[in-house]
Every structure is written in structure tokens, then in C-alpha cells.
N, C-alpha and C positions, 0 to 999 in steps of 0.2 A: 594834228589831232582832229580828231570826226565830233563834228558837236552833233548832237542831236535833235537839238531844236532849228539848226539849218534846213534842214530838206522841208521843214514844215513851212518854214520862211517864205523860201523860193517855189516852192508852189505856192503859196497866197500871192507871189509877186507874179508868176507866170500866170495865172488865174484874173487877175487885176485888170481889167480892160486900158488901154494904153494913158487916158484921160485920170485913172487915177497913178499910175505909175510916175506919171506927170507933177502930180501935185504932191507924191509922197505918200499918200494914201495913210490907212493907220494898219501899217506895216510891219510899224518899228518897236513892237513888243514883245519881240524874241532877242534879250541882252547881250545873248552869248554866238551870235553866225556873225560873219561880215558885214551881210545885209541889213543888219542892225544901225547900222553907222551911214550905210548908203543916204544919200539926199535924193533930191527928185532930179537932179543932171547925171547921177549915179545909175540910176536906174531908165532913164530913158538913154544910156547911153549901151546899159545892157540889154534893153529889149528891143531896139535898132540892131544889135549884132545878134542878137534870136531872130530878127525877121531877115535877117541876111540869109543865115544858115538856114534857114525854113526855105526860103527862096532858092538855094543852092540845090545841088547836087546831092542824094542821101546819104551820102559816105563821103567825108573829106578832111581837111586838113582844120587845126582849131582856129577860129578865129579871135581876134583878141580884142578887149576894148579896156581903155583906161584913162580915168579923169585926175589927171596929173594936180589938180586943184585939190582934193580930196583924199588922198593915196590909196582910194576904190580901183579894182582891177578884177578882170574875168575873162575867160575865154569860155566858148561856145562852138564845140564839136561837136557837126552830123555824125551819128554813132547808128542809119540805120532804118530800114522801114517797119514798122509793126505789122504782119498783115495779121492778127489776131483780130481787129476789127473791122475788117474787111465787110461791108463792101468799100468803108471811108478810107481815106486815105489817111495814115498816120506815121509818125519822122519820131525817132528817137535824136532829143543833143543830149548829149554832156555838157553840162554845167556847171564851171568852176567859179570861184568870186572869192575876192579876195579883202582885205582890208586892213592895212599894217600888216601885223605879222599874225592876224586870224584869217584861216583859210575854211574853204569846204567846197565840195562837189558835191554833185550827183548825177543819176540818167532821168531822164522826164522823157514821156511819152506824150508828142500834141497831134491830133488830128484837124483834118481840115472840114469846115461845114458845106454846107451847100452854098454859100455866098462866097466861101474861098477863102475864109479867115480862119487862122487855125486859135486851139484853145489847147490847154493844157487837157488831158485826156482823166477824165473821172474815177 
């Protein structure tokens, strides 16, 4: 089932510079996504596997992460380059996240800055 307070989640998570991802940040006010449940090992375990597939190739196979502690789980599939804002360079993932038996995905679009760190695209 597609919640729709997910996509709103995961972009604040993907937006979140990695220091509050870390800490849990105040995140967790969307009741009804997976990411709701996430802790802060949940979520740096999923923005370690976005900065893998950011690092990868722009088309490839999904990558998976999963904190067995928790029963948090995601994968993160290169789905692709944006040149819509060209001249930066920007990666579409797919984004899925998981948590018990509450699911949800989406496509997020992140570009990279001039220091090389990419953000979730505005």
C-alpha cells in the first residue's frame, strides 16, 4: 500500500545532512511510512547505501541494506541521470524502505555541488 506521508519522510531524510541522520534527527513525525520506526543505525545504514549507489555507476542493480536488529530494510537503485539541470551533475535512486510489514518507495533526484557532495535536488 503507497502511504503518502512516505515520500515526504524520505526526502526530509535524504535532505538531512548525514550528522543529523546520525542522531535520528526529528524525523519521526510522519506515523504512517516505514521510516517512522527507523532509529539512527536504520538510517545511517540507509544513507551509506545512497552514498554507495551515488558513487556507482548511474544505471545498476539495487543495492540492499538491512538492520537485522530492528526489522528496517531498503534497497537503493541507480535509476539514471537527470540532465534537466545541467550543467550539475544529477543521479536519480529508487528508494525503497521497509519496516515489518509497512513498505514504500519512490524516485528522488540528487545532484552534486561543487565540493562533490551530492543533496537531494529542490
Amino acid at each position: 500500500m503507497k502511504l503518502l506521508a512516505a515520500p515526504l519522510l524520505i526526502a526530509a531524510v535524504l535532505a538531512a545532512p548525514l550528522s543529523a541522520l546520525a542522531q535520528g534527527g526529528d524525523l519521526l513525525f510522519l506515523k504512517n511510512s516505514p521510516a517512522a520506526k527507523f532509529n539512527s543505525a536504520d538510517f545511517a545504514l540507509m544513507r551509506g547505501t545512497m552514498d554507495k549507489a551515488l558513487a556507482g555507476a548511474p544505471e545498476g542493480p539495487a543495492l540492499e541494506w538491512k538492520n537485522d536488529k530492528t526489522e528496517a530494510a531498503g534497497s537503493v537503485t541507480p535509476a539514471g541521470i537527470d540532465t534537466a539541470a545541467a550543467p550539475r551533475t544529477c543521479r536519480k535512486l529508487r528508494i525503497a524502505n521497509s519496516y515489518k510489514f509497512t513498505k514504500d518507495e519512490g524516485v528522488y533526484t540528487f545532484c552534486q555541488n561543487s565540493t562533490g557532495k551530492w543533496a537531494l535536488k529542490p
